[in-house]
N, C-alpha and C positions, 0 to 999 in steps of 0.2 A: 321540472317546471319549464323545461327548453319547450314544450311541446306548448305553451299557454302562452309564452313571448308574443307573436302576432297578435292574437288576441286580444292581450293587454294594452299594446300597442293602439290599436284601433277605436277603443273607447276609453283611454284616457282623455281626451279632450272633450266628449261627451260628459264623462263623469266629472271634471272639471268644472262644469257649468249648473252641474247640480247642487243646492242646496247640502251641508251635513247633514241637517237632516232628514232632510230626501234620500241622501245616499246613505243615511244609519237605517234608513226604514227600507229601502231595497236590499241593501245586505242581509238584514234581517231574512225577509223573505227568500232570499236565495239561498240564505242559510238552509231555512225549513225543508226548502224543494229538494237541498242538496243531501239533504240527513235522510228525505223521503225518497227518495231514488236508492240511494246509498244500502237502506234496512229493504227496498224491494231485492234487490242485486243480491243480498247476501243471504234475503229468505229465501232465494232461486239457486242458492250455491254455486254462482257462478264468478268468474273472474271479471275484472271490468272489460277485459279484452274479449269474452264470450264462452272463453271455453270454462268447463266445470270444475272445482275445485279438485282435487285429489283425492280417492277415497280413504276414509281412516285406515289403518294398519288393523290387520287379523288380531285376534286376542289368542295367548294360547291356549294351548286344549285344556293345561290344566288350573285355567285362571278363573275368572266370576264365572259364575254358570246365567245364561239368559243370554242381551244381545242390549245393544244400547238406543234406547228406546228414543233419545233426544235429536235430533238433528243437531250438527253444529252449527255452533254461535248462533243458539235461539236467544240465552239471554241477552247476547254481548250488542243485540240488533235492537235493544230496546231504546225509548229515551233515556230510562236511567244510567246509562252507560255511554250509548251513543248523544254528546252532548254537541249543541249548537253555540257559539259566540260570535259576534258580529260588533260592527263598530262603523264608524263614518270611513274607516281605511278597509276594513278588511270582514271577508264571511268567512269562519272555519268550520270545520266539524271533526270533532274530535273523540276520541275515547277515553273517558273520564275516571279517575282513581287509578285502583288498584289492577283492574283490567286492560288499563295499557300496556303493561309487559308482556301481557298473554296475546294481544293482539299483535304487539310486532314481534312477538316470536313466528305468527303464522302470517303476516303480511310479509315479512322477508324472509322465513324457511330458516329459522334459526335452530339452538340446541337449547333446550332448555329441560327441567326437573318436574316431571307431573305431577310430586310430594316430595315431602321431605325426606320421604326413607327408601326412594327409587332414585334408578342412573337416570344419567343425560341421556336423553331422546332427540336424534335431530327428528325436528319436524318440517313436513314438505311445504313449499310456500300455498300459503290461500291470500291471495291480495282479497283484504274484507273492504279498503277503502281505493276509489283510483277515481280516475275520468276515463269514459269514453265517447266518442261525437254525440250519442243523445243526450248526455248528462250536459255537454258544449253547448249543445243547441237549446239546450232547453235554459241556460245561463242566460243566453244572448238574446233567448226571446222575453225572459223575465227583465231584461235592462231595457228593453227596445221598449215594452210596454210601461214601465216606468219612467221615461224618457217622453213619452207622448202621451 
């Protein structure tokens, strides 16, 4: 969050002068943009920083026969899962139930069990949620325009 400091900084006193709820209905909104940015990024398999996620691991030779036909986290990109909350304080966006474990296992490259009757797998990081300057700018121009 060090990296949002100035930011925040800068239109505090703006947002101050706003109405609750003007600023429950601008959250809102930037909630949306920010969940809709968030599922393009992740159906592009890319990190917030640009680069590409990691490719899955090899299957062995003598494991399922075929090839895995899904991309990752198609479900996990959904609204169902991908959820929005917002308030007069704050816009989150979050991952919702049971699919939060699975996701900061691959948002921080954790170890975790693929089933119950297989080992610990470390998994390589895929950050699915982050900020980068277009996701900043595009914040700062959704405040600007609700601001005027």
């Amino acid at each position: 969050m060090n990296e949002l400091k100035p930011f925040d900084d800068k239109l505090a006193g703006l947002l101050a002068s706003l109405s609750p709820a003007g600023r429950r209905k601008m959250a809102a909104e930037i909630a949306k943009k920010l969940r809709a940015s968030q599922q393009q990024r992740i159906r592009q398999q890319k990190a917030p920083d640009g680069t590409p996620y990691a490719a899955r691991k090899r299957q062995p030779v003598r494991g399922k026969k075929g090839r895995v036909k899904r991309e990752m986290f198609a479900k996990l990109r959904t609204a169902r899962y991908l959820k929005t909350k917002s308030n007069s304080e704050a816009a989150v966006v979050e991952f919702a139930g049971k699919v939060q474990r699975i996701a900061r296992v691959h948002q921080e490259g954790l170890r975790d069990k693929p089933n119950c009757h297989s080992k610990s797998v470390w998994y390589d990081s895929r950050p699915l949620l982050g900020f980068n300057e277009v996701v900043i700018k595009m914040v700062e121009d959704e405040i600007i325009s609700s601001l005027s």
